[in-house]
Chimera marker file (.cmm) of the C-alpha trace (Angstrom):
<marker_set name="trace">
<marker id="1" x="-199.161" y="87.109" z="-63.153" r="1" g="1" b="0" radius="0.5"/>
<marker id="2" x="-197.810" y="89.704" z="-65.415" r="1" g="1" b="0" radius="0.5"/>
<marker id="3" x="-197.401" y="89.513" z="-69.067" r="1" g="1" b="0" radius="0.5"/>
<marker id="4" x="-193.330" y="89.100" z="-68.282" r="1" g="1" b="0" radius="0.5"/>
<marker id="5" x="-194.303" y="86.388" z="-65.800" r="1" g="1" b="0" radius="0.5"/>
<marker id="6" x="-196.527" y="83.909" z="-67.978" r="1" g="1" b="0" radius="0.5"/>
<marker id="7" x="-194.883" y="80.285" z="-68.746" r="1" g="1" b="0" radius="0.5"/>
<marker id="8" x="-193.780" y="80.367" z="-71.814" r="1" g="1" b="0" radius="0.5"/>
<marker id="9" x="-190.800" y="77.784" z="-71.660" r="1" g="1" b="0" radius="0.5"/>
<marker id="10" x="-192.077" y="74.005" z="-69.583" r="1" g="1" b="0" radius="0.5"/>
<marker id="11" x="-188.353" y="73.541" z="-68.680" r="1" g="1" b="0" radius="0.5"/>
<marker id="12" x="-185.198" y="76.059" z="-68.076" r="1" g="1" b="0" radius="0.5"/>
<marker id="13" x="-182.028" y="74.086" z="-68.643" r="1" g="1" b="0" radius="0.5"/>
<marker id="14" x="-178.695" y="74.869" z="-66.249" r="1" g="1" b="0" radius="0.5"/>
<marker id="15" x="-175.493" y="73.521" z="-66.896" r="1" g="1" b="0" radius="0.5"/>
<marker id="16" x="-171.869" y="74.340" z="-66.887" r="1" g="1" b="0" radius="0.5"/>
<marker id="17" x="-171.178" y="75.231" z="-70.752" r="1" g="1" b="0" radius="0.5"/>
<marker id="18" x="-168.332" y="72.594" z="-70.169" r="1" g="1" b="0" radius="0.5"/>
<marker id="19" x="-171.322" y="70.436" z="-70.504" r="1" g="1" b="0" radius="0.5"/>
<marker id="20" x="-172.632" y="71.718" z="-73.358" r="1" g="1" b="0" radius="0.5"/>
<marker id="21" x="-172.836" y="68.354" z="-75.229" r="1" g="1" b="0" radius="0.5"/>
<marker id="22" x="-175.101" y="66.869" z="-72.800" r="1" g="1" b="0" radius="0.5"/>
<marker id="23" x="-177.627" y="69.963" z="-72.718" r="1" g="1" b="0" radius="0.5"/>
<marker id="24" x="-177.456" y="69.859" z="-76.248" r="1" g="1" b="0" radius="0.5"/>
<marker id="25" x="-178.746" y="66.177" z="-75.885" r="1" g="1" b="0" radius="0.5"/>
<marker id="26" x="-180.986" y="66.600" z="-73.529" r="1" g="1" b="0" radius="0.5"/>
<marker id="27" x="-182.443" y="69.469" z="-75.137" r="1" g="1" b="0" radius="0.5"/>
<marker id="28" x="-182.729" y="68.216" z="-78.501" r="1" g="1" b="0" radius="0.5"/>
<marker id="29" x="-184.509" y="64.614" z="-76.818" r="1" g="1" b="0" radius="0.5"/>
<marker id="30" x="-187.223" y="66.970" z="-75.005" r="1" g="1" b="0" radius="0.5"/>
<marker id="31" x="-188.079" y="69.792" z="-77.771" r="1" g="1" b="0" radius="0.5"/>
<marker id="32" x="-188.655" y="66.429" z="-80.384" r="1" g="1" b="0" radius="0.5"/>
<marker id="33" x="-190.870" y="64.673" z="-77.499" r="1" g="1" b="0" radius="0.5"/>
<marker id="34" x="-192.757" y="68.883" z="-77.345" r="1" g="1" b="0" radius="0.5"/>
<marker id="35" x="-191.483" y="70.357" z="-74.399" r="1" g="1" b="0" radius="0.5"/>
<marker id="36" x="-190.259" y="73.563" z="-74.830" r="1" g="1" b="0" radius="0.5"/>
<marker id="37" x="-187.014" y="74.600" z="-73.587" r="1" g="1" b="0" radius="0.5"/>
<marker id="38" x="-184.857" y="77.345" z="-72.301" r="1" g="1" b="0" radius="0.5"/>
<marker id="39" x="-181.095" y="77.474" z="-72.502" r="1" g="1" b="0" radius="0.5"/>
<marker id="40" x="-178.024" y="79.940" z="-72.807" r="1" g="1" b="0" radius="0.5"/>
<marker id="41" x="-176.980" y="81.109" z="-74.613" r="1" g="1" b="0" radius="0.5"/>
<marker id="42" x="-179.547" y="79.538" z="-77.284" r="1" g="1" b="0" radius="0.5"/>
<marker id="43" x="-182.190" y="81.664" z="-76.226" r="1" g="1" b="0" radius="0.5"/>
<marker id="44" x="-180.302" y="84.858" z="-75.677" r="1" g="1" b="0" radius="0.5"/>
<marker id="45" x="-181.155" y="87.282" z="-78.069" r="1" g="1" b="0" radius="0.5"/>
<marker id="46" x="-177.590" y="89.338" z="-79.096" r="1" g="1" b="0" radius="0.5"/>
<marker id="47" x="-177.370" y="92.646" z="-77.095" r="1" g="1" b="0" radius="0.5"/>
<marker id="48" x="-179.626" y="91.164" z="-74.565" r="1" g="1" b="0" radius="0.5"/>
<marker id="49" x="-178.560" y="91.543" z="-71.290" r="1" g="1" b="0" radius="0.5"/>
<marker id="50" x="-177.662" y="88.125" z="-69.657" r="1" g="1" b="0" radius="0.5"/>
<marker id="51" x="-178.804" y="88.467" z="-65.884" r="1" g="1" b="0" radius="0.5"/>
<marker id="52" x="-181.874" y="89.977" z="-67.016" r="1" g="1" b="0" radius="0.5"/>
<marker id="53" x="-182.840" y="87.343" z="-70.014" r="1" g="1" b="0" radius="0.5"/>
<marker id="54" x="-181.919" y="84.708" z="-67.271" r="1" g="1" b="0" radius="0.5"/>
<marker id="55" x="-184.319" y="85.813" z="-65.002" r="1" g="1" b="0" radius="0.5"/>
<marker id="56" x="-186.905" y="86.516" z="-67.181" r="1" g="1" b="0" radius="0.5"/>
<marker id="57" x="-186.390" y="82.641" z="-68.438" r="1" g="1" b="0" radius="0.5"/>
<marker id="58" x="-186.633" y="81.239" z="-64.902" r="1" g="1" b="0" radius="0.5"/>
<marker id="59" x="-190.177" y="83.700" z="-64.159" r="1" g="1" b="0" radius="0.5"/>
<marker id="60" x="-191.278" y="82.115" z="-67.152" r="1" g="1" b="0" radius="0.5"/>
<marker id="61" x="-190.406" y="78.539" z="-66.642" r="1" g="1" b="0" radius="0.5"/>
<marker id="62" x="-191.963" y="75.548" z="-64.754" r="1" g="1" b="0" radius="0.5"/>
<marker id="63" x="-189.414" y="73.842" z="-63.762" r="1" g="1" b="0" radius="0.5"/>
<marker id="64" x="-185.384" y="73.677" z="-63.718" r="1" g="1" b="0" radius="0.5"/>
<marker id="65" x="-183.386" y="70.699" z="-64.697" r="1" g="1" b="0" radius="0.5"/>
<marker id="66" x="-179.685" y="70.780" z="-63.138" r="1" g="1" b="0" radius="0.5"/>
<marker id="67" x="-177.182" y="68.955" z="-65.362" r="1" g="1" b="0" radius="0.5"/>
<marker id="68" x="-175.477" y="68.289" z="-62.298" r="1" g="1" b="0" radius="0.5"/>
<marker id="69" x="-171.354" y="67.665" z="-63.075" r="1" g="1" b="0" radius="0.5"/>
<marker id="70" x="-168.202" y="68.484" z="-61.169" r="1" g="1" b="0" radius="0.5"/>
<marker id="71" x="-168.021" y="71.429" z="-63.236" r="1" g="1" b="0" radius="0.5"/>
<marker id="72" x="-171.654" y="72.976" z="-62.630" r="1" g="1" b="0" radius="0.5"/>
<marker id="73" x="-171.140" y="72.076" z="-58.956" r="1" g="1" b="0" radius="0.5"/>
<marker id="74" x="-168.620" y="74.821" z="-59.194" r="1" g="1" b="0" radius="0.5"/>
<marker id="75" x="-170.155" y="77.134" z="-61.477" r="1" g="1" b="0" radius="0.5"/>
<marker id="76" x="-171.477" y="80.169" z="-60.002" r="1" g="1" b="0" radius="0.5"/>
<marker id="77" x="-173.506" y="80.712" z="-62.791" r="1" g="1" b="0" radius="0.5"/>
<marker id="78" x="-175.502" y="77.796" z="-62.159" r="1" g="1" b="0" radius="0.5"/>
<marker id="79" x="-175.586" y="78.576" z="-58.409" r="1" g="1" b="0" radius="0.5"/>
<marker id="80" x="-177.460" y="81.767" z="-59.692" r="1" g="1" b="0" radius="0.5"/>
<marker id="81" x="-179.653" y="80.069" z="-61.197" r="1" g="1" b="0" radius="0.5"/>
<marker id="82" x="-180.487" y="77.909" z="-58.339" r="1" g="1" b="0" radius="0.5"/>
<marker id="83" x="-181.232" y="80.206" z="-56.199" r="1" g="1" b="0" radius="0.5"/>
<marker id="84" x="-183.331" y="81.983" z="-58.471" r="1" g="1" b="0" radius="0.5"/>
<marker id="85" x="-185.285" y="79.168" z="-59.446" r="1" g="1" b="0" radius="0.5"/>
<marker id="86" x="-185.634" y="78.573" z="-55.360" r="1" g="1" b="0" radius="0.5"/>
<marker id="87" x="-186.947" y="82.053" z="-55.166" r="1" g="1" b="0" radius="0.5"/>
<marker id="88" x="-189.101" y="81.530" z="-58.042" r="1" g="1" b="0" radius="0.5"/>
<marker id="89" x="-190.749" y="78.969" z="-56.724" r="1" g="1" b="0" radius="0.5"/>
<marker id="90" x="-189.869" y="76.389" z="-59.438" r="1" g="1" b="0" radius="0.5"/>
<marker id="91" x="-189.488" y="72.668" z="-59.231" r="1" g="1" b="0" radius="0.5"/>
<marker id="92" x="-185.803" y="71.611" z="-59.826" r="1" g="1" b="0" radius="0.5"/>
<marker id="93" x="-185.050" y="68.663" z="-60.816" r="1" g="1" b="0" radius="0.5"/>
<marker id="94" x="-181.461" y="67.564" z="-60.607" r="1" g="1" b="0" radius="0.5"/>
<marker id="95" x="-180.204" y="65.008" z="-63.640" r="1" g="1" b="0" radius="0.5"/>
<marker id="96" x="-177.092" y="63.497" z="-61.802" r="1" g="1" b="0" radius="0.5"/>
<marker id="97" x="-173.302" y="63.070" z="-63.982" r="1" g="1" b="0" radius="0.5"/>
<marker id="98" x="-171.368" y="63.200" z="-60.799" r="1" g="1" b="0" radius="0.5"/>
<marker id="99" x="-170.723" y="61.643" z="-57.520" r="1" g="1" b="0" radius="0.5"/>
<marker id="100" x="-168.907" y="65.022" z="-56.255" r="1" g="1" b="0" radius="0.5"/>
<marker id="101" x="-170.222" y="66.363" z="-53.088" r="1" g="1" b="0" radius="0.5"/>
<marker id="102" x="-172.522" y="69.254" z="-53.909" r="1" g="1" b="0" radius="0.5"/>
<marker id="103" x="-171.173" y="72.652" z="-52.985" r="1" g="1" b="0" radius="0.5"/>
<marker id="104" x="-172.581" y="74.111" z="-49.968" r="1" g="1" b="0" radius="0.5"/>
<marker id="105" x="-174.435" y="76.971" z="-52.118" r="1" g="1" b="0" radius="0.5"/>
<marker id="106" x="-176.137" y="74.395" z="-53.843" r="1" g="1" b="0" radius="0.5"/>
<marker id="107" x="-176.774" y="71.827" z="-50.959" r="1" g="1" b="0" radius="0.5"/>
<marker id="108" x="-178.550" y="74.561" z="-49.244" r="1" g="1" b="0" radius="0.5"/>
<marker id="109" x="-181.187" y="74.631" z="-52.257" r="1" g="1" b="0" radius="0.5"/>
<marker id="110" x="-181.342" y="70.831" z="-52.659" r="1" g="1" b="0" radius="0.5"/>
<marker id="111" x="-180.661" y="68.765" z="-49.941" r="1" g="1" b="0" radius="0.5"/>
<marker id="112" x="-184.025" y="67.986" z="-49.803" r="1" g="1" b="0" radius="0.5"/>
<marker id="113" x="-184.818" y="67.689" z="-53.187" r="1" g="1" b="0" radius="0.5"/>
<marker id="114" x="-184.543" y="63.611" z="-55.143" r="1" g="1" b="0" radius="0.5"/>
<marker id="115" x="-181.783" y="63.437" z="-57.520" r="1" g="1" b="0" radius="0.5"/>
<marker id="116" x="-182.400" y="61.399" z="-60.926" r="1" g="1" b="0" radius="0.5"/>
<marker id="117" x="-179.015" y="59.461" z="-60.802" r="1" g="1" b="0" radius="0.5"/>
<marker id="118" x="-177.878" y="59.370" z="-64.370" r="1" g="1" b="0" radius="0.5"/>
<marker id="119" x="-174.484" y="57.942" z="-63.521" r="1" g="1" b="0" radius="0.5"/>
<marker id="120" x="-174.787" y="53.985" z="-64.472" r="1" g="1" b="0" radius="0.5"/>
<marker id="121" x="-176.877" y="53.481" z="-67.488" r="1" g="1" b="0" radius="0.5"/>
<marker id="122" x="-176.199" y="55.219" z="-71.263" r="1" g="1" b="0" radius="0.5"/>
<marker id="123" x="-176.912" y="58.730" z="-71.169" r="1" g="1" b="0" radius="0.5"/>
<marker id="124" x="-179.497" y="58.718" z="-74.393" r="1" g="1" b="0" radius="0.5"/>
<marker id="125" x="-181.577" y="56.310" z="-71.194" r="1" g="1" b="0" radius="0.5"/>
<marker id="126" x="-181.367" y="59.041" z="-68.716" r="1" g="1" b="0" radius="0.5"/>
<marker id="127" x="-182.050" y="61.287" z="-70.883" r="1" g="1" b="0" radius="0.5"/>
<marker id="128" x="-185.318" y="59.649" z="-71.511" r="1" g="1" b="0" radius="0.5"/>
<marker id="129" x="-185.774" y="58.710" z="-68.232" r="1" g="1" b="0" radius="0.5"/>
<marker id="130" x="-185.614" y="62.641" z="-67.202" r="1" g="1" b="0" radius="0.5"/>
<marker id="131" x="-187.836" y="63.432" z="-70.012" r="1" g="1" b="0" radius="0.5"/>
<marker id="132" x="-190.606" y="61.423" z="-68.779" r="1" g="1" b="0" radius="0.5"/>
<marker id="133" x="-190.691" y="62.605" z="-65.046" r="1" g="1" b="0" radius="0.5"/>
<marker id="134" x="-190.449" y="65.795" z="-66.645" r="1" g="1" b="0" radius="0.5"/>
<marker id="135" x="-193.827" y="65.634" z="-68.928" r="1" g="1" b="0" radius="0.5"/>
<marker id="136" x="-195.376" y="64.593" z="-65.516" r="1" g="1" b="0" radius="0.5"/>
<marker id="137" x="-194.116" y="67.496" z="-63.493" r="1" g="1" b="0" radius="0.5"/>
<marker id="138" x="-195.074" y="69.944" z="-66.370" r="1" g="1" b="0" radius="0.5"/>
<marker id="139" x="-198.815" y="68.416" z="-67.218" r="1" g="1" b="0" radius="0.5"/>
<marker id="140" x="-199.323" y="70.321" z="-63.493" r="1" g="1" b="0" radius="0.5"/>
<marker id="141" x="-200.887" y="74.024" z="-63.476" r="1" g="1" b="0" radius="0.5"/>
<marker id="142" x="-198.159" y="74.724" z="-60.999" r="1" g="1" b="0" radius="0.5"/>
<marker id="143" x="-195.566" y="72.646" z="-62.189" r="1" g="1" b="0" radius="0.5"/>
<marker id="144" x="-195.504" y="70.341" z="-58.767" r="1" g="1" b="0" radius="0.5"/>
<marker id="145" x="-195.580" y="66.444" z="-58.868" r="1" g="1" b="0" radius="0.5"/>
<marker id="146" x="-198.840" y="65.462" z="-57.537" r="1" g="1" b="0" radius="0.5"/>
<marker id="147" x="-198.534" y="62.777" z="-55.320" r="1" g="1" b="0" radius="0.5"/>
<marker id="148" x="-200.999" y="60.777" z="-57.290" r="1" g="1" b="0" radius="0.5"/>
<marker id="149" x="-199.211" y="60.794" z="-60.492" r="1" g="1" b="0" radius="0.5"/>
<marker id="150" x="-195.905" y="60.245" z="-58.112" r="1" g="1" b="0" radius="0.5"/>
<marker id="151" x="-197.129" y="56.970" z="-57.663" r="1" g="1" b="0" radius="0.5"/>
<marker id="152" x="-198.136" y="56.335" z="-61.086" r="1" g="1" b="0" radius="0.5"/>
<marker id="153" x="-194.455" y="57.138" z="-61.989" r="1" g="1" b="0" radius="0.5"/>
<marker id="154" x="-193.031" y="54.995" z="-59.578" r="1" g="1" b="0" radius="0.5"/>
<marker id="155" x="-195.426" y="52.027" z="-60.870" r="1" g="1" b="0" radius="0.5"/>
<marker id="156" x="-194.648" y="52.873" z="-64.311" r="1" g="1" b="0" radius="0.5"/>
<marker id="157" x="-190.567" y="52.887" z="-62.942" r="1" g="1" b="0" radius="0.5"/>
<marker id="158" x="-190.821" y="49.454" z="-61.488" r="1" g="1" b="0" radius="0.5"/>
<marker id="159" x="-192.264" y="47.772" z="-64.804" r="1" g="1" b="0" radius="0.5"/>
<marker id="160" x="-189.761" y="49.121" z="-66.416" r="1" g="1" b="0" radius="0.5"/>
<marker id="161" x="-187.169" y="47.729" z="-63.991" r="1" g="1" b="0" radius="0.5"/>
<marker id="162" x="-189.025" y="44.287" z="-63.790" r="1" g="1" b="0" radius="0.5"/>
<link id1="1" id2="2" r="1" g="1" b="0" radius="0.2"/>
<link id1="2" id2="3" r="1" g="1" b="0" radius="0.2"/>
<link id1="3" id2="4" r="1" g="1" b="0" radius="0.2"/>
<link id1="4" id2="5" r="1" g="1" b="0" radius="0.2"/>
<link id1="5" id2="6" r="1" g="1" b="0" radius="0.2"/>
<link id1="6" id2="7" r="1" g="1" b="0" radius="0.2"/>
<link id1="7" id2="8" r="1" g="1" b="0" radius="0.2"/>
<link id1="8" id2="9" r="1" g="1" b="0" radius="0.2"/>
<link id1="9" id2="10" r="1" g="1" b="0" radius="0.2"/>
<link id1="10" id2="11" r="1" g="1" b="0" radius="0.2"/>
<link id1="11" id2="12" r="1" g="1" b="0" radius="0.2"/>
<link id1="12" id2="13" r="1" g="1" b="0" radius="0.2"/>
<link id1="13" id2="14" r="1" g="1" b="0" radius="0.2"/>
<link id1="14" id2="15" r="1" g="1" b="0" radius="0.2"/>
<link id1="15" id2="16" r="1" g="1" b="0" radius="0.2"/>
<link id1="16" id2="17" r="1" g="1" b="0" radius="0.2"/>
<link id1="17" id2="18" r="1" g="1" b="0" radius="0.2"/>
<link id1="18" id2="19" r="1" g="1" b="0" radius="0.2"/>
<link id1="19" id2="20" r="1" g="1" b="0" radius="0.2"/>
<link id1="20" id2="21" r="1" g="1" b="0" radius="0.2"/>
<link id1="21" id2="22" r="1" g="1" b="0" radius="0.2"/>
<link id1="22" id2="23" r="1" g="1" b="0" radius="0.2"/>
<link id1="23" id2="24" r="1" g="1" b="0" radius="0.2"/>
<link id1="24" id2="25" r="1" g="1" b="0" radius="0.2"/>
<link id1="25" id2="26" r="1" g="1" b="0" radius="0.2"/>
<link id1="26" id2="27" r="1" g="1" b="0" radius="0.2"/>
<link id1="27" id2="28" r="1" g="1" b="0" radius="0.2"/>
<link id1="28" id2="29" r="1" g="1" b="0" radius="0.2"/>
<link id1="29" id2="30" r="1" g="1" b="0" radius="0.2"/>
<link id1="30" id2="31" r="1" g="1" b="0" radius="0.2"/>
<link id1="31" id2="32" r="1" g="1" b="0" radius="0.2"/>
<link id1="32" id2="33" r="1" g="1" b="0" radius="0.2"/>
<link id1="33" id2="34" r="1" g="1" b="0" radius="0.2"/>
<link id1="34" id2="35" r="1" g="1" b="0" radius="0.2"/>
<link id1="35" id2="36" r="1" g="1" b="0" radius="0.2"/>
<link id1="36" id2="37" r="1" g="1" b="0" radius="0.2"/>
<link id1="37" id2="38" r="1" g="1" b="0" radius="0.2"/>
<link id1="38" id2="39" r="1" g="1" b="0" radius="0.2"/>
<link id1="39" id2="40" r="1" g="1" b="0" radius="0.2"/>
<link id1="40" id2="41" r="1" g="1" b="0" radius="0.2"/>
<link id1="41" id2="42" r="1" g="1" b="0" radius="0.2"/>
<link id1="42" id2="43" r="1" g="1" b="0" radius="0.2"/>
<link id1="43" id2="44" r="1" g="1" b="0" radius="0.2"/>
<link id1="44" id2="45" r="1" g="1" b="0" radius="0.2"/>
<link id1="45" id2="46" r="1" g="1" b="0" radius="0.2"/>
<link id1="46" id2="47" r="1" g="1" b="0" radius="0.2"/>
<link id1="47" id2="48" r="1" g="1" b="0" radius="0.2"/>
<link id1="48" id2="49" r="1" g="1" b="0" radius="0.2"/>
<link id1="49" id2="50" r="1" g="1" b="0" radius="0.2"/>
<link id1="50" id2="51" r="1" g="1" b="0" radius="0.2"/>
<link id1="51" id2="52" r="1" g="1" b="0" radius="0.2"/>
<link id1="52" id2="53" r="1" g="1" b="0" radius="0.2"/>
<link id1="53" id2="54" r="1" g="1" b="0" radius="0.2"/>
<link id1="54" id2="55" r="1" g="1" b="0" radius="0.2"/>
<link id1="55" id2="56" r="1" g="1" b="0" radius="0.2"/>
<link id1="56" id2="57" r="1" g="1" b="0" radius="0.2"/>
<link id1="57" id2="58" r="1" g="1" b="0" radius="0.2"/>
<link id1="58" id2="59" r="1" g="1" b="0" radius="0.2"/>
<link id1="59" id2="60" r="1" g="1" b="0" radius="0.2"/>
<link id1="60" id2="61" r="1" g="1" b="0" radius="0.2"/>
<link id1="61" id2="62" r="1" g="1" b="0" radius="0.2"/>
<link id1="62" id2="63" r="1" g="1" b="0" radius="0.2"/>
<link id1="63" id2="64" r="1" g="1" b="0" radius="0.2"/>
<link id1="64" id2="65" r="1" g="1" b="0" radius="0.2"/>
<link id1="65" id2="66" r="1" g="1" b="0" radius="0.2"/>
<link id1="66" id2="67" r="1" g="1" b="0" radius="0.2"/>
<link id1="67" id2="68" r="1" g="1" b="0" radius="0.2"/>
<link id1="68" id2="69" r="1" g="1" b="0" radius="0.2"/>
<link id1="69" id2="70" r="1" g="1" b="0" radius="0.2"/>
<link id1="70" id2="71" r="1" g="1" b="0" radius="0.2"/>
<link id1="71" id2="72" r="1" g="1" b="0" radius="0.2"/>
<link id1="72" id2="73" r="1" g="1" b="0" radius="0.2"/>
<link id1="73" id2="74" r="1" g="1" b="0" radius="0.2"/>
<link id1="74" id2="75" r="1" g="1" b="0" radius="0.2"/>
<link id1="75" id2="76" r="1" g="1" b="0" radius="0.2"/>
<link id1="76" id2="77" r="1" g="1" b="0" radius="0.2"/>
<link id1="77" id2="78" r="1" g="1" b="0" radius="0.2"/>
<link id1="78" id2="79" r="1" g="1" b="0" radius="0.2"/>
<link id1="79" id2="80" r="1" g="1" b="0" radius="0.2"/>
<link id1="80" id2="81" r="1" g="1" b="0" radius="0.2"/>
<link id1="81" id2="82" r="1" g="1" b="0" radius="0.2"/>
<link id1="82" id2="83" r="1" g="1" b="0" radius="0.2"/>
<link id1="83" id2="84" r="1" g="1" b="0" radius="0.2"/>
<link id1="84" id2="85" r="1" g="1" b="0" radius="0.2"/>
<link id1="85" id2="86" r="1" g="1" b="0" radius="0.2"/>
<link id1="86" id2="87" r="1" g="1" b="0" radius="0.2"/>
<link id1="87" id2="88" r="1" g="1" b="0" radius="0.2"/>
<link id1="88" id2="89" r="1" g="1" b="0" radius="0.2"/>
<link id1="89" id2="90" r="1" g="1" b="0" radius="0.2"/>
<link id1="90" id2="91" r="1" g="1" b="0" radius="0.2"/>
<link id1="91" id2="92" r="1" g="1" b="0" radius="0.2"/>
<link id1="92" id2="93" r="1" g="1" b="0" radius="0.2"/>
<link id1="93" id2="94" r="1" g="1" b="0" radius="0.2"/>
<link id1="94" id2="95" r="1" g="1" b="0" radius="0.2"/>
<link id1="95" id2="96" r="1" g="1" b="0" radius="0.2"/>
<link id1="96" id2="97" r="1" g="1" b="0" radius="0.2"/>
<link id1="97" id2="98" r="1" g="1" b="0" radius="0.2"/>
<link id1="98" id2="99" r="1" g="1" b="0" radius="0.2"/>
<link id1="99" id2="100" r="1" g="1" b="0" radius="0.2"/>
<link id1="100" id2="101" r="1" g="1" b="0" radius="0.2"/>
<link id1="101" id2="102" r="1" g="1" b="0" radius="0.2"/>
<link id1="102" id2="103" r="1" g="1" b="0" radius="0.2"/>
<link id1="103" id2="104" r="1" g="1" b="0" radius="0.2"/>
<link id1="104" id2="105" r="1" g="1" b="0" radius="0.2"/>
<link id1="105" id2="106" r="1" g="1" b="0" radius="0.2"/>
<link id1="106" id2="107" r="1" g="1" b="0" radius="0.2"/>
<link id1="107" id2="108" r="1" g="1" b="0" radius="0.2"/>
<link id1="108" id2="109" r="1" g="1" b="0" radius="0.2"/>
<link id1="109" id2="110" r="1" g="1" b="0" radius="0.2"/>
<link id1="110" id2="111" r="1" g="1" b="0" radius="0.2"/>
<link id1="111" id2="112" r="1" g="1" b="0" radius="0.2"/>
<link id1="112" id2="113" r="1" g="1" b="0" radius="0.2"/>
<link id1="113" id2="114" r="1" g="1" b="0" radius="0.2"/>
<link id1="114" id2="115" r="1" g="1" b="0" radius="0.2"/>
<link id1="115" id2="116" r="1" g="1" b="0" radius="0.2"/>
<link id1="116" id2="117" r="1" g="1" b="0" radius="0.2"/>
<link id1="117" id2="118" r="1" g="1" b="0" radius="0.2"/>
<link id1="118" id2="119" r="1" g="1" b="0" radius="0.2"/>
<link id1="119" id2="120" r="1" g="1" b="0" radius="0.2"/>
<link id1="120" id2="121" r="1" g="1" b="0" radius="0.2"/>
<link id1="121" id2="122" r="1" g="1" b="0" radius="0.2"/>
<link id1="122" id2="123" r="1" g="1" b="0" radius="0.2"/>
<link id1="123" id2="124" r="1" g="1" b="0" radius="0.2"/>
<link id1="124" id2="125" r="1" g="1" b="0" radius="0.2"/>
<link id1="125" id2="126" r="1" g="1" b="0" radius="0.2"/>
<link id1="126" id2="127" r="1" g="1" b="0" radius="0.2"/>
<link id1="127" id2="128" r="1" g="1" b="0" radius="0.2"/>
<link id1="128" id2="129" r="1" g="1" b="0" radius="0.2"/>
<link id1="129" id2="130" r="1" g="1" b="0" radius="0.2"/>
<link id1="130" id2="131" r="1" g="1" b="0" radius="0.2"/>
<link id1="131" id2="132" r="1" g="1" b="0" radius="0.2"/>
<link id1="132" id2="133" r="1" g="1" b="0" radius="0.2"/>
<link id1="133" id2="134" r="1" g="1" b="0" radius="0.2"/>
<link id1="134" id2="135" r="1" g="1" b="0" radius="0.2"/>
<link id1="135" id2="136" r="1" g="1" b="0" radius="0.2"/>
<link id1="136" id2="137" r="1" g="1" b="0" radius="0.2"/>
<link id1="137" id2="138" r="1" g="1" b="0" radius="0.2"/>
<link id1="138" id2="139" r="1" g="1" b="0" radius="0.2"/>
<link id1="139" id2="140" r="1" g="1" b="0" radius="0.2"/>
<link id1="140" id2="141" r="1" g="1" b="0" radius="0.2"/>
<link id1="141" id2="142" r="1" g="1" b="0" radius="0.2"/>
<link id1="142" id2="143" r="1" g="1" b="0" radius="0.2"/>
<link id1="143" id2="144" r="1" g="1" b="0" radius="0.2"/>
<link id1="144" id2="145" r="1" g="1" b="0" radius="0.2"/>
<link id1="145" id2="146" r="1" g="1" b="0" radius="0.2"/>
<link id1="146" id2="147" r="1" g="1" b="0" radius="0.2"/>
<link id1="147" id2="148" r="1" g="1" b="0" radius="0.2"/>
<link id1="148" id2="149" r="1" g="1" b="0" radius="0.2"/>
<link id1="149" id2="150" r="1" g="1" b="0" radius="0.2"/>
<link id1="150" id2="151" r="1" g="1" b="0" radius="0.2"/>
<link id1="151" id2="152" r="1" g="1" b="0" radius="0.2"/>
<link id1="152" id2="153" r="1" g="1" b="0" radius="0.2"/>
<link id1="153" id2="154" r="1" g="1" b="0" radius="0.2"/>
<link id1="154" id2="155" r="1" g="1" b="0" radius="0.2"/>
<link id1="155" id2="156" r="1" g="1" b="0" radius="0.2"/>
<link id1="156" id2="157" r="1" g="1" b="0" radius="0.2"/>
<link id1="157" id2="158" r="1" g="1" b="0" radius="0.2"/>
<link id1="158" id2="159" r="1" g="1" b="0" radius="0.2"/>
<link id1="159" id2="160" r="1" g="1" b="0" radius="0.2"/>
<link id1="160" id2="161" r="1" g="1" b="0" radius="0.2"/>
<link id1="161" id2="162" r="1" g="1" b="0" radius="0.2"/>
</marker_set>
């Protein structure tokens, strides 16, 4: 891995800046809890160029969370990003605001992947809900859930239920 390509951020954050507020949250819950995060245009230095400083943030992530809404279902931005993060090999994790159908761009990058439906409980819940599967995705060398702690989550997910 190159000295460009080293994790340096555990999560890159994509969202339709009509969302802003609930990237803000979710950053602000994860940096406090010690995972680092990367999001626009936060952690775009000024006269940096934006496709390249995007890039460079997803070769240097671990995984992707996808503040999925109506409006980054239509965002090409975040279908960028997507696809890079595909190509990057990165775990995405989609954080679910919206019942919309996903665009096709986007279905063909996730319709296999499991959604963390955020739509019934209070957000500041889902947000902590995220930011636990996330801390067991990124404890990974390669940023994949292991199937053992998969289970441990879904134990740990049922207590909480019960």
């Amino acid at each position: 891995m190159s000295e460009t390509n080293k994790v340096k951020h555990d999560v890159f954050i994509s969202y339709s800046t009509k969302n802003k507020n609930v990237a803000d949250a979710v950053v602000a819950d994860f940096e406090q809890n010690g995972i680092k995060c990367w999001y626009a245009p936060r952690d775009i230095l000024p006269g940096e160029e934006w496709v390249k400083a995007v890039t460079n943030a997803l070769e240097q992530s671990k995984t992707l969370v996808l503040i999925y809404t109506d409006e980054s279902n239509n965002s090409e931005q975040v279908k960028n990003e997507i696809a890079v993060a595909f190509n990057c090999g990165l775990t995405i994790v989609p954080f679910r605001l919206s019942e919309e159908q996903m665009s096709s761009e986007l279905e063909y990058y996730l319709t296999r992947v499991h959604w963390l439906d955020a739509l019934s409980k209070p957000l500041k819940k889902n947000i902590v809900a995220l930011r636990e599967y996330i801390e067991v995705i990124i404890r990974t060398p390669n940023g994949a859930l292991p199937g053992a702690d998969r289970e441990e989550l879904k134990k740990e997910k049922e207590k909480e239920r019960a």
